[in-house]
C-alpha positions, 0 to 999 in steps of 0.5 A: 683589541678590537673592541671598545669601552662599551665592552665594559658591561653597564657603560654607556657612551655617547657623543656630541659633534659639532664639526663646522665649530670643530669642538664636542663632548663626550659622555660616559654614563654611570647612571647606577653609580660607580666608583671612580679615581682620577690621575692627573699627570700634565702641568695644564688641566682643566677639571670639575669635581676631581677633589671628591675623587680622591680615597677617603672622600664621603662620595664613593660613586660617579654617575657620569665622567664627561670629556669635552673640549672648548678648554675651562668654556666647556666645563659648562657641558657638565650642567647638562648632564647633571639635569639629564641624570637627575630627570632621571631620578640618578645621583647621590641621595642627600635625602631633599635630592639626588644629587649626580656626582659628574666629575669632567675634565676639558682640553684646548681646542679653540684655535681650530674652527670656532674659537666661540663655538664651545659645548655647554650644558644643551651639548652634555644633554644631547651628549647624554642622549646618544648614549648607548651600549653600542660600539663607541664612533671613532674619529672626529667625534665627541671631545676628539672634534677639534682635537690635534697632535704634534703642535710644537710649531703651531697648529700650522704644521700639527696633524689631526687627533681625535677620538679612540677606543679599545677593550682587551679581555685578561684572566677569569674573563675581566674585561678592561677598555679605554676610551682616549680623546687625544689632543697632544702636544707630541707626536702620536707613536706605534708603541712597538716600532716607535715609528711616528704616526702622526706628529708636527710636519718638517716646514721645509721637507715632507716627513716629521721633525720628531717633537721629542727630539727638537724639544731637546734643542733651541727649538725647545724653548720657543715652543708655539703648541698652547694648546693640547691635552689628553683625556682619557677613560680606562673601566673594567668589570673587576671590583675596585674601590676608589684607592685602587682605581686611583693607582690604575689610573696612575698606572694607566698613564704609561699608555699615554707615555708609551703612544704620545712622545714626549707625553706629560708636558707643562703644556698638557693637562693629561687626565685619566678617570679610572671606573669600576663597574663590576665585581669580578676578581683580578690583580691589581698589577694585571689590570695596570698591564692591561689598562696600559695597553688598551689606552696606547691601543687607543691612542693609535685608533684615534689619529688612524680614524681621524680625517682631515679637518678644517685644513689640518691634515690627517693619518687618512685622508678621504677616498 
């Protein structure tokens, strides 16, 4: 799983990166329109137009889906999207206009750098402007800017998240890929050993205090981490209409479960956009094995690429 979501024929990703503020946005355009389903499985989100992605709505395709950060400020990034996709004469055709159906969602990140510093629709332009075919950047980058992880005891012993992608291939050449921007209120874990890989710090020792653990005792009910989220996009080449999409969506949140322990908290707002772009045939069952993976593959790839920031430490730091 050394590729990225852009292996996903007729993708285009593309970022906007404001260090210094520590916040960003991340575009996934669709300008030809796709279908799409959303799951949404933390108790804190944030979202703008989740409602028509449901089975049975009259809109059947997006045109973009944008993750950002700036918590309910960055909603606002959405405005720019829309105006770049309909310059370009993208959207759903109500017959005076074409409308660009771009549904978003946002997660918190106003406690590190600029708690002013948010993306609006100038960001989700520019966002928009960078978009591109090419292997997605990883790291602080986009909506993964500020992001940060294991925050049980504050942004003071939290480590750094960030942005990650993965793509893996299955039967008759379907292609599925993920692209995370990962700001957990648990501990980011390898999937196979359950070693923690980036979490909340001992105060007192080096080493990790294991999130899930210390939430099942007295620490549990103090908890300081208002301020998580993870945002995630799964896409494949195989046709599936929204009702589908919508149950791989679903099924794509046991990667999430699988690489951020404990996951779906009442202080995350966890959301995963699942996209169809293609019309290759594949089983249903076989792309939720798959999506799980690439989004865990993910995960892992965005606190690896990370780098520290603003005084919050990272998996690697600089040479």
């Amino acid at each position: 799983m050394n590729g990225t979501l852009t292996d996903v024929p007729d993708l285009l990703v593309g970022h906007y990166t404001d260090p210094e503020g520590a916040t960003g946005c991340t575009v996934i355009l669709t300008p030809q329109g796709a279908p799409c389903g959303v799951a949404v499985r933390g108790a804190a989100p944030g979202s703008r137009e989740l409602a028509l992605l449901a089975p049975g709505r009259l809109v059947r395709a997006v045109h973009a889906v944008l993750l950002t950060g700036g918590s309910a400020f960055g909603l606002a990034a959405a405005d720019g999207v829309v105006r770049w996709l309909e310059e370009r004469g993208h959207g759903f055709d109500v017959g005076v206009a074409k409308v660009p159906i771009v549904p978003a969602a946002v997660l918190f990140d106003l406690a590190l750098g600029s708690a002013s510093a948010r993306p609006g629709p100038r960001e989700g332009y520019l966002a928009c402007e960078q978009a591109s075919r090419g292997p997605v950047e990883e790291g602080n980058v986009g909506a993964g800017t500020g992001a940060t992880v294991g925050k049980l005891l504050g942004l003071r012993y939290a480590m750094k998240g960030g942005l990650g992608s993965a793509s893996t291939r299955i039967g008759r050449g379907v292609t599925m890929g993920a692209l995370v921007a990962v700001n957990a209120l648990g501990d980011v874990v390898d999937p196979h050993t359950g070693r923690i890989l980036a979490g909340t710090r001992r105060p007192d020792v080096d080493g990790f205090l294991d999130t899930a653990r210390a939430m099942r005792g007295d620490l549990g009910q103090t908890i300081l981490g208002l301020m998580n989220t993870t945002l995630a996009v799964v896409a494949t080449d195989a046709a599936l209409d929204k009702a589908e999409l919508t149950m791989l969506a679903g099924m794509a949140h046991d990667g999430l479960a699988r690489a951020v322990r404990p996951a779906h908290t009442m202080l995350d707002g966890d959301t995963i956009f699942a996209i169809s772009t293609g019309n290759r045939q594949a089983n249903l069952s076989a792309l939720g094995a798959a999506a799980t993976d690439v989004v865990a593959e993910a995960i892992v790839r965005a606190v690896q690429a990370a780098r520290p920031l603003h005084g919050v430490p990272a998996v690697t730091t600089p040479d």
